[in-house]
C-alpha positions in Angstrom: -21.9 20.1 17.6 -19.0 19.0 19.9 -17.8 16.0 19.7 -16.3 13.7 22.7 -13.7 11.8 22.3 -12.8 9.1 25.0 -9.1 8.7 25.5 -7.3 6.0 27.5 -3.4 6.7 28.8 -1.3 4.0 27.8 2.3 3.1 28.8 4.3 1.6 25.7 8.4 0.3 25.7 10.4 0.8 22.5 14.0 0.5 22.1 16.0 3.4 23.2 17.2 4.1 19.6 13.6 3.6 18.3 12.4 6.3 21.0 14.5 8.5 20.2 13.4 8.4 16.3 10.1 9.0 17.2 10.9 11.8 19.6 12.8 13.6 17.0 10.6 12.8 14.4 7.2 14.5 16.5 9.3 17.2 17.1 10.0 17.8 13.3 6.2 17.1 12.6 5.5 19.7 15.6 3.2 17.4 17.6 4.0 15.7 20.6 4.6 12.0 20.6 1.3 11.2 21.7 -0.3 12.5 18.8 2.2 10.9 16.4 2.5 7.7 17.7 -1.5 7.9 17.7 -0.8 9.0 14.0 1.3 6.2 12.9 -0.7 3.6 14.6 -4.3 5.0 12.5 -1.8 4.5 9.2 -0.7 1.1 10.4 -4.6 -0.1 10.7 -5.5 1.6 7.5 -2.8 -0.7 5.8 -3.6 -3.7 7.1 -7.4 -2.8 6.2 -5.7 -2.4 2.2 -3.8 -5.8 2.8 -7.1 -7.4 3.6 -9.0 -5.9 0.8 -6.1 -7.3 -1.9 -6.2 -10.5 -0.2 -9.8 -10.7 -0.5 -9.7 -10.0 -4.4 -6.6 -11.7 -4.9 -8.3 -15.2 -3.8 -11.1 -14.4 -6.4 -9.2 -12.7 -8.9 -6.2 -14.6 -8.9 -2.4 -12.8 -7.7 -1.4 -9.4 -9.6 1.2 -10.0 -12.0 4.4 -7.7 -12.1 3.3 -6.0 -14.7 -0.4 -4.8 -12.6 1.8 -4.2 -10.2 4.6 -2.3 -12.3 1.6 -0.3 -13.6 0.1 0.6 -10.0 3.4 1.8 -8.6 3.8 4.1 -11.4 0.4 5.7 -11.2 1.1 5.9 -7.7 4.7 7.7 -8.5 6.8 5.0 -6.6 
């Protein structure tokens, strides 16, 4: 089965310096700046999705304390 994907050609401004990150860091990823910037904004939406799931148990549940957190970031390897 093939799937179809719509696309829509949008024109974006970013700082000179941050346009020239992102060019050199599509080139290092070997895709063009299209894909990556498509990339980083999928990663963006994914973490504010997470930021609205902990908010969500944090007003039942009450804040994480350090130490919850301490634990997570170590599991995590951070």
């Amino acid at each position: 089965m093939i799937r179809v994907v719509a696309i829509e050609r949008l024109t974006i401004s970013l700082e000179s310096g941050l346009a020239a990150a992102v060019r050199d860091a599509a080139v290092t990823d070997e895709q063009n700046m299209s894909a990556w910037l498509a990339d980083a904004a999928r990663r963006r939406l994914v973490t504010r999705g997470l930021h609205d799931v902990v908010a969500d148990w944090e007003a039942v549940h009450g804040e994480f304390t350090e130490a919850e957190l301490a634990r997570a970031r170590a599991e995590l390897g951070h």
